[in-house]
N, C-alpha and C positions, 0 to 999 in steps of 0.2 A: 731456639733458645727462648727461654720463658723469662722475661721481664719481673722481677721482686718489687714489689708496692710497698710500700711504710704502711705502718697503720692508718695514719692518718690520711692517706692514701685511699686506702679502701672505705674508713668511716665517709671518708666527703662522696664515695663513690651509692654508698648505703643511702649517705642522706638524700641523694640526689635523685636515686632512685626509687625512695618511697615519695620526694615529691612529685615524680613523672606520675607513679601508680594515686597518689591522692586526686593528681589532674584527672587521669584518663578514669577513676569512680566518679567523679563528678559531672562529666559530661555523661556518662552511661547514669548516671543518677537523675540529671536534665532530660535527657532521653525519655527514658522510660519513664516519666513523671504523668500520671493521667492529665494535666493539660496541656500539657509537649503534643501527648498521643491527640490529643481530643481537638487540638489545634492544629495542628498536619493533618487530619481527617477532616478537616471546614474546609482547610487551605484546599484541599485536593479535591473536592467536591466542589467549591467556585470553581477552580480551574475548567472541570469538565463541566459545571456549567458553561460558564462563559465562552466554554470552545463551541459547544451545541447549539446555543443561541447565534454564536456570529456563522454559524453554518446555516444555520437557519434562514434568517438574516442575508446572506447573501443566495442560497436558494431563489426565498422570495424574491427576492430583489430582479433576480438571473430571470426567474417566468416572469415577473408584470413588465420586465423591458422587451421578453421577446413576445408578449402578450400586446405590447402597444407597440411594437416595431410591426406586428402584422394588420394593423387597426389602422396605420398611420403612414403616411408618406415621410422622407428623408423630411421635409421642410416644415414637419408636425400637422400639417394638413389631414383631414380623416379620412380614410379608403370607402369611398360609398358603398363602392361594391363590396365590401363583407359587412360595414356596421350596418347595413339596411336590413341584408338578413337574419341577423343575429337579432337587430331588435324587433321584426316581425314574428322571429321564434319564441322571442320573451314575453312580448305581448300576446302570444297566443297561448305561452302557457300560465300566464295570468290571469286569462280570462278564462280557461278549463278549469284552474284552481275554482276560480269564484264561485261558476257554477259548480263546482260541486261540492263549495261550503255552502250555497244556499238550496239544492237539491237534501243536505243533511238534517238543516233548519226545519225545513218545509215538509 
């Protein structure tokens, strides 16, 4: 059985419902507004910035501790036995460099 309305009834039910519909064009009007658009496109480009960099960021972070956990004893003491030959490899490709920046002079 179907319920009978008054008029007044149905107007307050009209008016009500073009105020829902005047809300919900305003928000689709905020929306699609080019600095809405232009501003949610910054936003979301920080975001994945800031995600890449803190990946980064701990990356690094992750090799130069497991780069100085193998340099280094538990007590932060140096491992002689690898930094000696590391820095004998450095220094010998220092000096290959030289000479052969001054072999190009010359």
């Amino acid at each position: 059985m179907s319920e009978s309305r008054t008029p007044a009834q149905i107007e307050a039910d009209i008016v009500r419902r073009r105020e829902q519909l005047a809300e919900t064009l305003d928000e689709i009007g905020i929306r699609m507004h080019p600095k809405t658009i232009i501003g949610d496109a910054k936003a979301k480009v920080a975001s994945t910035v800031d995600q890449t960099a803190g990946r980064a960021f701990v990356a690094v972070n992750r090799t130069v501790s497991d780069v100085k956990a193998r340099f280094t004893h538990d007590d932060g003491a140096p491992r002689l036995e690898r930094v000696v030959p590391v820095a004998l490899v450095a220094v010998a490709l220092v000096g290959l460099l030289a000479v052969s920046v001054r072999k190009r002079k010359g």
